[in-house]
Jmol script that loads the backbone (N, CA, C; Angstrom):
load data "model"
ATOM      1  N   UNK A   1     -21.571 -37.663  43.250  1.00  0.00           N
ATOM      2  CA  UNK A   1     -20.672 -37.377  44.357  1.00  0.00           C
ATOM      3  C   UNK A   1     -19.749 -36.224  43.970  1.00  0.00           C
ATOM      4  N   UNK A   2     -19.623 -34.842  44.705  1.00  0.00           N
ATOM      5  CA  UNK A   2     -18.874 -34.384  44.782  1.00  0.00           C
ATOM      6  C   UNK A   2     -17.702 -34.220  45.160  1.00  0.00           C
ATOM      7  N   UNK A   3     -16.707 -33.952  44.573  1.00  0.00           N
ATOM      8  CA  UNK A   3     -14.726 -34.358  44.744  1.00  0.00           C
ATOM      9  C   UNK A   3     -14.445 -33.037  45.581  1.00  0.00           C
ATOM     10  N   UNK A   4     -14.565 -31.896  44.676  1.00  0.00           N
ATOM     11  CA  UNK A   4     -14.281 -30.313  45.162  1.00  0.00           C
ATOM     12  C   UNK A   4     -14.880 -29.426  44.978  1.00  0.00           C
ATOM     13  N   UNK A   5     -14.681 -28.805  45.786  1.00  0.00           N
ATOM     14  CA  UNK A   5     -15.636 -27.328  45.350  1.00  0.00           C
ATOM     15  C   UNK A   5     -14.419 -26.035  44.947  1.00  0.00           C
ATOM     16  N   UNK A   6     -14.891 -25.128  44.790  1.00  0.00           N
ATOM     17  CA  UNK A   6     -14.297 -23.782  43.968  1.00  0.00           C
ATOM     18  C   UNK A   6     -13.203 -23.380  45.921  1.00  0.00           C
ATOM     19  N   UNK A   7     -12.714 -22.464  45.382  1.00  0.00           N
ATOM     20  CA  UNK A   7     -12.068 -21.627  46.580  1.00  0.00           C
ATOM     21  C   UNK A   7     -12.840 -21.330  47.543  1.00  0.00           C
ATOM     22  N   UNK A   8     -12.653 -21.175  48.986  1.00  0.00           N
ATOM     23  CA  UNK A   8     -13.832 -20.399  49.910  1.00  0.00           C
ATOM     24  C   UNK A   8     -14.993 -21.620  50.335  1.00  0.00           C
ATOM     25  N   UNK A   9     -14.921 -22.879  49.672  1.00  0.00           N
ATOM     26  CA  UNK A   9     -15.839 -24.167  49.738  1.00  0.00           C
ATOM     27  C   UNK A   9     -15.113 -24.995  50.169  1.00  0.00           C
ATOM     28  N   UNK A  10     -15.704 -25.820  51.366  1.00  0.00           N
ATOM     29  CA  UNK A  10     -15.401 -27.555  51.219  1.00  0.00           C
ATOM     30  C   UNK A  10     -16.660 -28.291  50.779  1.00  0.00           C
ATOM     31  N   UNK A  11     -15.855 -30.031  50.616  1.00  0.00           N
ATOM     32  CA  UNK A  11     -17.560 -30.605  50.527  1.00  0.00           C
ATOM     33  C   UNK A  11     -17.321 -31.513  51.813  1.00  0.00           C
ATOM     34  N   UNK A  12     -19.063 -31.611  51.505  1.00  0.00           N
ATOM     35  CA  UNK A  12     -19.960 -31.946  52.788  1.00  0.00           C
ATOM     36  C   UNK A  12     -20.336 -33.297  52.663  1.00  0.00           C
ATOM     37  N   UNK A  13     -19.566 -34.485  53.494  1.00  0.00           N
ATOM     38  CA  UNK A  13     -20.488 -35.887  52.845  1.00  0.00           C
ATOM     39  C   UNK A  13     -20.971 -36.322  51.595  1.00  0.00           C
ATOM     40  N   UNK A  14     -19.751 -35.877  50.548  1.00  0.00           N
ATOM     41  CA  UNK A  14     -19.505 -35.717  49.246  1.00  0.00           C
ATOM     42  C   UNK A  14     -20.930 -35.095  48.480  1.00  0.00           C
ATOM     43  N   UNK A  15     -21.612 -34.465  49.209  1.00  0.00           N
ATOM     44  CA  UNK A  15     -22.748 -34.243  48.842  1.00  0.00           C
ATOM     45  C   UNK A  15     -22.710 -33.050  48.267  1.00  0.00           C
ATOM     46  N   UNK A  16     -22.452 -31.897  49.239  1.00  0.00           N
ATOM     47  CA  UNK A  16     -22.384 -30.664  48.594  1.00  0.00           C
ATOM     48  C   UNK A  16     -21.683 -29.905  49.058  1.00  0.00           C
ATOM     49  N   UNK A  17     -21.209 -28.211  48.516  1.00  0.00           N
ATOM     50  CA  UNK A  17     -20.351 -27.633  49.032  1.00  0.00           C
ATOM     51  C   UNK A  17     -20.516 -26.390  49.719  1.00  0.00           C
ATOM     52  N   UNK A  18     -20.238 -26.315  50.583  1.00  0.00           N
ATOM     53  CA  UNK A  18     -20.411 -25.231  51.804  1.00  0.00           C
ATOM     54  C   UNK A  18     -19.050 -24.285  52.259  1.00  0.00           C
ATOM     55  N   UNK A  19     -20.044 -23.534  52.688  1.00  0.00           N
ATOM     56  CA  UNK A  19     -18.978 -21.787  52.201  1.00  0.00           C
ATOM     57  C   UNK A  19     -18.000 -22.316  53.647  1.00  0.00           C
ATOM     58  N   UNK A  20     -16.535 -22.098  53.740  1.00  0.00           N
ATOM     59  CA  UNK A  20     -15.528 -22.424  54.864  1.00  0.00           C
ATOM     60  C   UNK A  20     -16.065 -21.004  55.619  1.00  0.00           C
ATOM     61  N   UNK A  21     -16.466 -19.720  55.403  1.00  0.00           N
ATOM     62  CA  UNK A  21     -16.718 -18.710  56.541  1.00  0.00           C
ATOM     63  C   UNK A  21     -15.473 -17.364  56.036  1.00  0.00           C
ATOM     64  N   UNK A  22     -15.732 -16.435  56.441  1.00  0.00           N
ATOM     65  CA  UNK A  22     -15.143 -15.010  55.727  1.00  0.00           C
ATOM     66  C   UNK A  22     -13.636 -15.288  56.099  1.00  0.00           C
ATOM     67  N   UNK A  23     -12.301 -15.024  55.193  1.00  0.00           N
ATOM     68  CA  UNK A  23     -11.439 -14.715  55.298  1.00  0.00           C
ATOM     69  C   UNK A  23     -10.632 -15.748  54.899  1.00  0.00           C
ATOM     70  N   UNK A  24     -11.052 -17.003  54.990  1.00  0.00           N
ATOM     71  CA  UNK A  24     -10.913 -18.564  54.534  1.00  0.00           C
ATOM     72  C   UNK A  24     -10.800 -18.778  53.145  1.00  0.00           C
ATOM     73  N   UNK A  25      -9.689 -19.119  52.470  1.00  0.00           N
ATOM     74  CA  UNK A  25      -9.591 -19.598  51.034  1.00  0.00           C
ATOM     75  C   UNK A  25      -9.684 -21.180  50.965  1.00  0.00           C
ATOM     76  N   UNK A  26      -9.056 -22.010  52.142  1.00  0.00           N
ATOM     77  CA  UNK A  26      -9.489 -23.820  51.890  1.00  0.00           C
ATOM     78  C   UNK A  26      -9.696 -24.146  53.092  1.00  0.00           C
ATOM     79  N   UNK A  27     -10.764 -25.047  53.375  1.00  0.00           N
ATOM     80  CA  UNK A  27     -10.713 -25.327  54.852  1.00  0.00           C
ATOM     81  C   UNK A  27     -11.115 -26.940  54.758  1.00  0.00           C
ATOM     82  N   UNK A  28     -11.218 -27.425  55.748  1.00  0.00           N
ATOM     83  CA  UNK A  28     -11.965 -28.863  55.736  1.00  0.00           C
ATOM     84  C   UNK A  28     -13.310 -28.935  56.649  1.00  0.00           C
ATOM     85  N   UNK A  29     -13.603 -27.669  57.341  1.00  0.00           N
ATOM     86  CA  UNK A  29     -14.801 -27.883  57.617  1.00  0.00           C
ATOM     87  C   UNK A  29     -14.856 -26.124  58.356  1.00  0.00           C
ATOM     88  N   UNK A  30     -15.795 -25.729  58.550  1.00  0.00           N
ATOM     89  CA  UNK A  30     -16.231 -24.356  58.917  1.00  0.00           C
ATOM     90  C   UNK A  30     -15.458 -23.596  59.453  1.00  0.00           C
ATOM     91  N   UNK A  31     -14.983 -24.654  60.496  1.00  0.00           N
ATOM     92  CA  UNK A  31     -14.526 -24.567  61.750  1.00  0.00           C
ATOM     93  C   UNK A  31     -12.499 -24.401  61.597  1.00  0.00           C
ATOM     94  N   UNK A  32     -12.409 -24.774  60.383  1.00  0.00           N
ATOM     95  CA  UNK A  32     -11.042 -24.799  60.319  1.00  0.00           C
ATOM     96  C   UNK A  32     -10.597 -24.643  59.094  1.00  0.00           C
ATOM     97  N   UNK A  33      -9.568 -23.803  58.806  1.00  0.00           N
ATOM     98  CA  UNK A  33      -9.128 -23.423  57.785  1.00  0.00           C
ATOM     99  C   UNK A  33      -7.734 -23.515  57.866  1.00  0.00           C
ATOM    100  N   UNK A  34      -7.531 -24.316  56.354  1.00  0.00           N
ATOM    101  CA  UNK A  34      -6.292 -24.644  56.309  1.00  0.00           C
ATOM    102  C   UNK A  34      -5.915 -23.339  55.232  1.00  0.00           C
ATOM    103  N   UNK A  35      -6.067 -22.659  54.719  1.00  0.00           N
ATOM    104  CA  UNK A  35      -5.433 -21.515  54.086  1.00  0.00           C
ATOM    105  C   UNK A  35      -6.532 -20.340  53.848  1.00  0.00           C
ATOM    106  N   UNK A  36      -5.584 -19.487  54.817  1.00  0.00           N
ATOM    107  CA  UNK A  36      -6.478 -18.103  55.049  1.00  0.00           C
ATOM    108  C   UNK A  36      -5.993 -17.030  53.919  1.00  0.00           C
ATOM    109  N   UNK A  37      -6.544 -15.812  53.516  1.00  0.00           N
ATOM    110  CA  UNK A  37      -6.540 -14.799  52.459  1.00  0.00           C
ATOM    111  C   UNK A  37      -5.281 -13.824  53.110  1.00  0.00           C
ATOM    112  N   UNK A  38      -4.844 -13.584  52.400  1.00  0.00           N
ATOM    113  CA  UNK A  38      -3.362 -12.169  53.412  1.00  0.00           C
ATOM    114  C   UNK A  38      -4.061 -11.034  53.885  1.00  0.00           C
ATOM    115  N   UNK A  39      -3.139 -11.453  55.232  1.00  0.00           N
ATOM    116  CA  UNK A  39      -3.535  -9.944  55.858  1.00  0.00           C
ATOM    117  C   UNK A  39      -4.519 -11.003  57.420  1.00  0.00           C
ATOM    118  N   UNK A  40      -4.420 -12.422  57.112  1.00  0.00           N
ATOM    119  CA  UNK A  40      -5.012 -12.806  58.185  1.00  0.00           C
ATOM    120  C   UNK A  40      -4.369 -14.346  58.444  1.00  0.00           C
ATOM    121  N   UNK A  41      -4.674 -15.589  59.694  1.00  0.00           N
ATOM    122  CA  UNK A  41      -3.277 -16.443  59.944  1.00  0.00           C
ATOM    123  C   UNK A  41      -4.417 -17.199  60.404  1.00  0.00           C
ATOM    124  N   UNK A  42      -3.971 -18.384  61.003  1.00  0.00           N
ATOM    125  CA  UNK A  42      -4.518 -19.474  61.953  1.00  0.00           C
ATOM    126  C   UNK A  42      -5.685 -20.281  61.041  1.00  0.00           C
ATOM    127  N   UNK A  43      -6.043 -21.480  61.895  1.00  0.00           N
ATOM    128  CA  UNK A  43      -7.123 -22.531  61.743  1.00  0.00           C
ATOM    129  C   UNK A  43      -8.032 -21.487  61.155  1.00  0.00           C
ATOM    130  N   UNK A  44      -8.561 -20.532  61.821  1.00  0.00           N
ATOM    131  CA  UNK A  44      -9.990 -19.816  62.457  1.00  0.00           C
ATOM    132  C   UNK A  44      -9.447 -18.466  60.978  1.00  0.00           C
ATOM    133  N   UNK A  45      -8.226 -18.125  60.740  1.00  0.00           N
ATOM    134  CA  UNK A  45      -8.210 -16.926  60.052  1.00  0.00           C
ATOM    135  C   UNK A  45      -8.449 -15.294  61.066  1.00  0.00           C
ATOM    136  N   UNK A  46      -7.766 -15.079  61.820  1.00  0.00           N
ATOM    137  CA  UNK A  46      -7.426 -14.094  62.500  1.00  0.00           C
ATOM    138  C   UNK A  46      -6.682 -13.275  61.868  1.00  0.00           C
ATOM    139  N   UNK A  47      -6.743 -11.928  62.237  1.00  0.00           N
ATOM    140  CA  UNK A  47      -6.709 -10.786  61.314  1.00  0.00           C
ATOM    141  C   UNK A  47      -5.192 -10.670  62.002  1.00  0.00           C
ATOM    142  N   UNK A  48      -3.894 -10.263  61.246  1.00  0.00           N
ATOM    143  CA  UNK A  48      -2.634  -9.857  60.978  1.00  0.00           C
ATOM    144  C   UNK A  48      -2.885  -8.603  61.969  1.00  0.00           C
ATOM    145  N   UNK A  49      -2.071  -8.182  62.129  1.00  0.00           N
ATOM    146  CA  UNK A  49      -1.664  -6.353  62.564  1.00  0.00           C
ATOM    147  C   UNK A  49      -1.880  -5.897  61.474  1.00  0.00           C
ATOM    148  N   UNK A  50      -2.447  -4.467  61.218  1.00  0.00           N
ATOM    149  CA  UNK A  50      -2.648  -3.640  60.318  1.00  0.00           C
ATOM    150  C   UNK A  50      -1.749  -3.431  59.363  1.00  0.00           C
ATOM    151  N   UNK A  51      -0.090  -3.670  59.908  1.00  0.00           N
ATOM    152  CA  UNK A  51       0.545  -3.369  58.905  1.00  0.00           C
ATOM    153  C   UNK A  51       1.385  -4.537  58.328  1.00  0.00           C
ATOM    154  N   UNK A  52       0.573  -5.240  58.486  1.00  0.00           N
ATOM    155  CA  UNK A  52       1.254  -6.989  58.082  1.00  0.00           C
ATOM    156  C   UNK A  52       0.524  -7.005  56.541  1.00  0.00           C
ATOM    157  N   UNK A  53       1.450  -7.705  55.368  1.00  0.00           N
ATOM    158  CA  UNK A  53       0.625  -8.560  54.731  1.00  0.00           C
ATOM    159  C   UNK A  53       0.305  -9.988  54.809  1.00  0.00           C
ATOM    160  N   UNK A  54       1.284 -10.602  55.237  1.00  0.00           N
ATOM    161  CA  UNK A  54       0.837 -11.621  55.507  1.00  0.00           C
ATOM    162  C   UNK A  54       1.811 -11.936  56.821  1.00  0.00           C
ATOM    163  N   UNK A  55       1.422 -13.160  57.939  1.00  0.00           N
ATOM    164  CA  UNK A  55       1.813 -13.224  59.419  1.00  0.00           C
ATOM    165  C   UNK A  55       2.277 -14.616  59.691  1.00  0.00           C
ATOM    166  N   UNK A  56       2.225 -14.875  60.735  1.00  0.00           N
ATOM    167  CA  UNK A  56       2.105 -15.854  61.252  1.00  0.00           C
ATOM    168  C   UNK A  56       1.574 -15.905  63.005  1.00  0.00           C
ATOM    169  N   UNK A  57       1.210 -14.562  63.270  1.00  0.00           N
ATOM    170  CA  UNK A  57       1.067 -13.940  64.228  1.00  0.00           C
ATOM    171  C   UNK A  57       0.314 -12.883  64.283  1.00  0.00           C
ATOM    172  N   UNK A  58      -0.932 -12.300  65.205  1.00  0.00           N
ATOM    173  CA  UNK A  58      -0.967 -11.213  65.141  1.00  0.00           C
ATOM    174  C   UNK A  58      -0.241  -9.952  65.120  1.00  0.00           C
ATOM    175  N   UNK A  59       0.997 -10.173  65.693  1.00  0.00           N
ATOM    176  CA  UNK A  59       1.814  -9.489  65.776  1.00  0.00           C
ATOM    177  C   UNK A  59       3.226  -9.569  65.587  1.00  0.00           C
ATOM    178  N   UNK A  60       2.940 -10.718  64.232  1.00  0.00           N
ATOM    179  CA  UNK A  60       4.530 -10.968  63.858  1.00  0.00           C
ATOM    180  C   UNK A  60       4.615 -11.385  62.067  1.00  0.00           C
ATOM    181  N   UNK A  61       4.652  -9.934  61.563  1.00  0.00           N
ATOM    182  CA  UNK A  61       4.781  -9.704  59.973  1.00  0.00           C
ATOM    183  C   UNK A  61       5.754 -11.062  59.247  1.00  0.00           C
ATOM    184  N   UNK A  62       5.001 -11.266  58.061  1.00  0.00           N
ATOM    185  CA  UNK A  62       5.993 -12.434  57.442  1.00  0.00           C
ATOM    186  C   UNK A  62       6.136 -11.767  56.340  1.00  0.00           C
ATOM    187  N   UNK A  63       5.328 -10.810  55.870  1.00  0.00           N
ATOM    188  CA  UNK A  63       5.911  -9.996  54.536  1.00  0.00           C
ATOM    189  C   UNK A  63       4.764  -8.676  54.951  1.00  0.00           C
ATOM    190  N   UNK A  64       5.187  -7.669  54.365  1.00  0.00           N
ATOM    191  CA  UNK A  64       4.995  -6.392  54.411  1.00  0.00           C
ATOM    192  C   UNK A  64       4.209  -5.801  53.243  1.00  0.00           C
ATOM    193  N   UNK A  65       3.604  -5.209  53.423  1.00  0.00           N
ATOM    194  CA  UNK A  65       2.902  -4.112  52.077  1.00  0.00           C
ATOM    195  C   UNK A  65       4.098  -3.306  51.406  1.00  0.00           C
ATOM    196  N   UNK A  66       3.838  -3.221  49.914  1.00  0.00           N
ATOM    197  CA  UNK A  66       4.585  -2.176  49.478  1.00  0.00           C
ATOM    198  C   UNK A  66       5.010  -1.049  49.949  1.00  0.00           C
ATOM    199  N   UNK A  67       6.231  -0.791  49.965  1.00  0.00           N
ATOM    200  CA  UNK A  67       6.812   0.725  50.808  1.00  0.00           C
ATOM    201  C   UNK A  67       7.229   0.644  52.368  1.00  0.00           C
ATOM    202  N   UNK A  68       7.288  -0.824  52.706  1.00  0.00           N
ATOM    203  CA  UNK A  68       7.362  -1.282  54.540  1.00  0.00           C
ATOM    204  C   UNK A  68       8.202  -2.168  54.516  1.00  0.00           C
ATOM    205  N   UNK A  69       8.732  -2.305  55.324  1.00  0.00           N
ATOM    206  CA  UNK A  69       9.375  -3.516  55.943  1.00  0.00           C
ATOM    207  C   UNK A  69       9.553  -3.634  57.713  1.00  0.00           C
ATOM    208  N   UNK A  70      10.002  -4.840  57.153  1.00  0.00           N
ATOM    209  CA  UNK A  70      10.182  -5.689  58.705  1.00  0.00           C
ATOM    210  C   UNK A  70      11.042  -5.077  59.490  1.00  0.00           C
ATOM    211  N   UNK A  71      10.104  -4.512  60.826  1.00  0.00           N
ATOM    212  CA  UNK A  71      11.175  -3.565  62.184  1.00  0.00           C
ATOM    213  C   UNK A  71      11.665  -5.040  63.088  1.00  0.00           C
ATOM    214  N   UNK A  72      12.584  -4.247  63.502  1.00  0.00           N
ATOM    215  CA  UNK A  72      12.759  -5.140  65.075  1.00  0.00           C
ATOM    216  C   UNK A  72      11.871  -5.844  66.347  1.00  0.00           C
ATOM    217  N   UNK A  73      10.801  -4.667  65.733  1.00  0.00           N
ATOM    218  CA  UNK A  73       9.981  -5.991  66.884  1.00  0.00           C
ATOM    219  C   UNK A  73       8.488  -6.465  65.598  1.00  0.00           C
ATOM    220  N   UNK A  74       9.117  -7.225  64.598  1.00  0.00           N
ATOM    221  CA  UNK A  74       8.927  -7.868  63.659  1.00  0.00           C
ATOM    222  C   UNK A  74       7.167  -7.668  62.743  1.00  0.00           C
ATOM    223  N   UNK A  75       7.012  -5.857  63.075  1.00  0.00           N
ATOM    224  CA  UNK A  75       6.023  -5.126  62.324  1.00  0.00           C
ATOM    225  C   UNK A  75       6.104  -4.561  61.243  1.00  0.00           C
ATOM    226  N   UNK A  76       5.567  -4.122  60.426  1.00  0.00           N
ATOM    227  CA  UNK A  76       5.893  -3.233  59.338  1.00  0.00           C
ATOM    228  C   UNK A  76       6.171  -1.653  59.406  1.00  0.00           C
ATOM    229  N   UNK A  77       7.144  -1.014  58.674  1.00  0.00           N
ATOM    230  CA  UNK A  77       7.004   0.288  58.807  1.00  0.00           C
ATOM    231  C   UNK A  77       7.472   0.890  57.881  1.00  0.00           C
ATOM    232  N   UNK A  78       7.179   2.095  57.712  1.00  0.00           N
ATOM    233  CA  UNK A  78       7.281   2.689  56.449  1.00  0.00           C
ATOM    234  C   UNK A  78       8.893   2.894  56.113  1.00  0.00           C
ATOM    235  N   UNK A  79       9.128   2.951  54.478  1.00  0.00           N
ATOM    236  CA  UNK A  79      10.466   2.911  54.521  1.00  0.00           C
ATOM    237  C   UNK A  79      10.680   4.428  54.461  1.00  0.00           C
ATOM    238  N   UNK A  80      11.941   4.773  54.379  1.00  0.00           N
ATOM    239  CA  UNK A  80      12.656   6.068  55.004  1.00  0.00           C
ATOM    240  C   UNK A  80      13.086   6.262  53.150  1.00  0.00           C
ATOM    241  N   UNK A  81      12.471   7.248  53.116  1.00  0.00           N
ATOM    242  CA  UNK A  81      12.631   7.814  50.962  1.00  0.00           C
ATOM    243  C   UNK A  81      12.426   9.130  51.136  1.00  0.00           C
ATOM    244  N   UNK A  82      13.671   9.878  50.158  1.00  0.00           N
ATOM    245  CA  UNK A  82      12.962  11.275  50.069  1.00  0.00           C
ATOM    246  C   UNK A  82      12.208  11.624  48.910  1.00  0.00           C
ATOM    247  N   UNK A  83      11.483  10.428  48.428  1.00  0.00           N
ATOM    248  CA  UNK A  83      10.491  10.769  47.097  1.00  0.00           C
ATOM    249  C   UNK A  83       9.682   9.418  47.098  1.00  0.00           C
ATOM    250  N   UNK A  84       8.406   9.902  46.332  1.00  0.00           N
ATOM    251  CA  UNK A  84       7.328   8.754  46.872  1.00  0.00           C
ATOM    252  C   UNK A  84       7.913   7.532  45.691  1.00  0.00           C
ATOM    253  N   UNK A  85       9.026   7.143  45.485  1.00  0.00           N
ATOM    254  CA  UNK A  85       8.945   5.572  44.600  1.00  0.00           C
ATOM    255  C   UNK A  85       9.369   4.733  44.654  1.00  0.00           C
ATOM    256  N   UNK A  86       9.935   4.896  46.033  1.00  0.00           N
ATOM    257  CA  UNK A  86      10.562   3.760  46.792  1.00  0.00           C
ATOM    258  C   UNK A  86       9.546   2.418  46.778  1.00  0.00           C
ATOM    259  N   UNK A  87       9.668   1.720  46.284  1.00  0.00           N
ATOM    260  CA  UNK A  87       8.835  -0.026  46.655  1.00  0.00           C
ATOM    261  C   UNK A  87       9.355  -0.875  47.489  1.00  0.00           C
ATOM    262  N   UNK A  88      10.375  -1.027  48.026  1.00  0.00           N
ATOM    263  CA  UNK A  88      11.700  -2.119  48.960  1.00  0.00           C
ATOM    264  C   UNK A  88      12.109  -1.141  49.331  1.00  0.00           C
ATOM    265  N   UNK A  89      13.069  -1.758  50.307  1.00  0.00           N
ATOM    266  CA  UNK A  89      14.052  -1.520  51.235  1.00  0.00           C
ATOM    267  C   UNK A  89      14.406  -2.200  52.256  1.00  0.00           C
ATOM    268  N   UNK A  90      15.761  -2.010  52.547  1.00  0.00           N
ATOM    269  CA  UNK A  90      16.427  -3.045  53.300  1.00  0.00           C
ATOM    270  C   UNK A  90      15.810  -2.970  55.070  1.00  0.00           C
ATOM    271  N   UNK A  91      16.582  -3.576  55.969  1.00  0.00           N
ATOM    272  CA  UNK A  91      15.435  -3.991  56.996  1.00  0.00           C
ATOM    273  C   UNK A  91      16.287  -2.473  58.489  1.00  0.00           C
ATOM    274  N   UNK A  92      17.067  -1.835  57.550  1.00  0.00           N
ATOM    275  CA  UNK A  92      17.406  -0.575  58.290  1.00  0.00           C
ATOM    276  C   UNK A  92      16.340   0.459  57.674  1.00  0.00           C
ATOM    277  N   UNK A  93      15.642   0.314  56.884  1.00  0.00           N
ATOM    278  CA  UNK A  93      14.078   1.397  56.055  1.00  0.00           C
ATOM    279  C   UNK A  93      15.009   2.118  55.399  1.00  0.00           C
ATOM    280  N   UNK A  94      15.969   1.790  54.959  1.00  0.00           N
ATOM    281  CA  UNK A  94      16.859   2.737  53.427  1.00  0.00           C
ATOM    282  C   UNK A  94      16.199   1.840  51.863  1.00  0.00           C
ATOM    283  N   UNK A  95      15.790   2.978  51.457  1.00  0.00           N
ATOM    284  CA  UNK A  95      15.229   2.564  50.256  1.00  0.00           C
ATOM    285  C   UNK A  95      16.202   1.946  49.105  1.00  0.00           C
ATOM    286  N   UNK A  96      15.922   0.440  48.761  1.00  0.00           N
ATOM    287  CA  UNK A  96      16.817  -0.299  47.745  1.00  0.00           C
ATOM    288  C   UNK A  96      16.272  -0.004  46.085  1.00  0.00           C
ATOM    289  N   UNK A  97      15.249   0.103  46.214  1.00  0.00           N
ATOM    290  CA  UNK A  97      14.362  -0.540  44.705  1.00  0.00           C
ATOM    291  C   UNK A  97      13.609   0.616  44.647  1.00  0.00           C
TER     292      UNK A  97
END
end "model"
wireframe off; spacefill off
backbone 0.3
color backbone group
């Protein structure tokens, strides 16, 4: 009897383990995923906005890629630097870090 399978797997009628489907890190069955890869959200794993790293929404950033942060209507955008080494910044895009 199988207990668990690796990441990207559930098991099947303790029998064996089967792939949860692209974008899916744990699910309990094909059809549903309880923890999706960043950059994507939901049961199903739906893809973020482009400039999301990780969401809760297609269109509502929960953390940002390096060099972005969170705008007002809760997307990512580039921060405001006059040299490329800005990594952070506060949520007016003035570079902190």
């Amino acid at each position: 009897m199988i207990l668990s399978c690796q990441l990207g797997y559930y098991v099947s009628g303790g029998q064996k383990c089967i792939n949860c489907g692209s974008n899916c890190l744990k699910c309990t069955s094909p059809t549903y995923c309880t923890t999706c890869m960043d950059g994507y959200f939901g049961s199903s794993c739906t893809a973020c906005h482009s400039s999301c790293l990780t969401c809760i929404r297609s269109n509502a950033c929960l953390t940002c890629k390096v060099g972005t942060f969170i705008n007002s209507s809760s997307l990512c955008s580039a921060c405001q630097y006059s040299n490329n080494y800005c990594t952070a910044c506060d949520s007016t895009g003035k570079c902190i870090k």
